[in-house]
N, C-alpha and C positions, 0 to 999 in steps of 0.2 A: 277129615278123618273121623271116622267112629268111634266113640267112647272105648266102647269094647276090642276094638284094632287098636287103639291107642295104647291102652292097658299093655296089651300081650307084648305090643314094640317096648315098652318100659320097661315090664317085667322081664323079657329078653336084654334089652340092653343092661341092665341093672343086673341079670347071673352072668353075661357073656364079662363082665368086668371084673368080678368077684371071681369069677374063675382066672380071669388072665391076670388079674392081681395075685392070686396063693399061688400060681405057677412061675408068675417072676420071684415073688417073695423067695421061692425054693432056690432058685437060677442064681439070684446077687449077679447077674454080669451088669458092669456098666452101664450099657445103653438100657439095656432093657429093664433095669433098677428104675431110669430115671425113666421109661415110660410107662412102669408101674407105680409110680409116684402121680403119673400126670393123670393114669385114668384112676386112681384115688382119692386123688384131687378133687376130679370130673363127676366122681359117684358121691363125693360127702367128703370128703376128707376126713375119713376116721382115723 
């Protein structure tokens, strides 16, 4: 993979988490609590 393809799949992966992280954060349902925890986890665990 190219530096520059690499980048862009990171930098996508790393918004596409951050987004689905503040949209569970809003939700609090059960499961989707605890798979917003996992991709949290996954991106840094902040």
């Amino acid at each position: 993979m190219k530096p520059v393809t690499l980048g862009i799949v990171v930098a996508a992966a790393v918004i596409i988490a951050f987004v689905a992280g503040t949209q569970i954060e809003w939700r609090q349902d059960g499961p989707a609590e605890e798979l917003g925890e996992a991709i949290d986890n996954a991106a840094g665990g902040e």
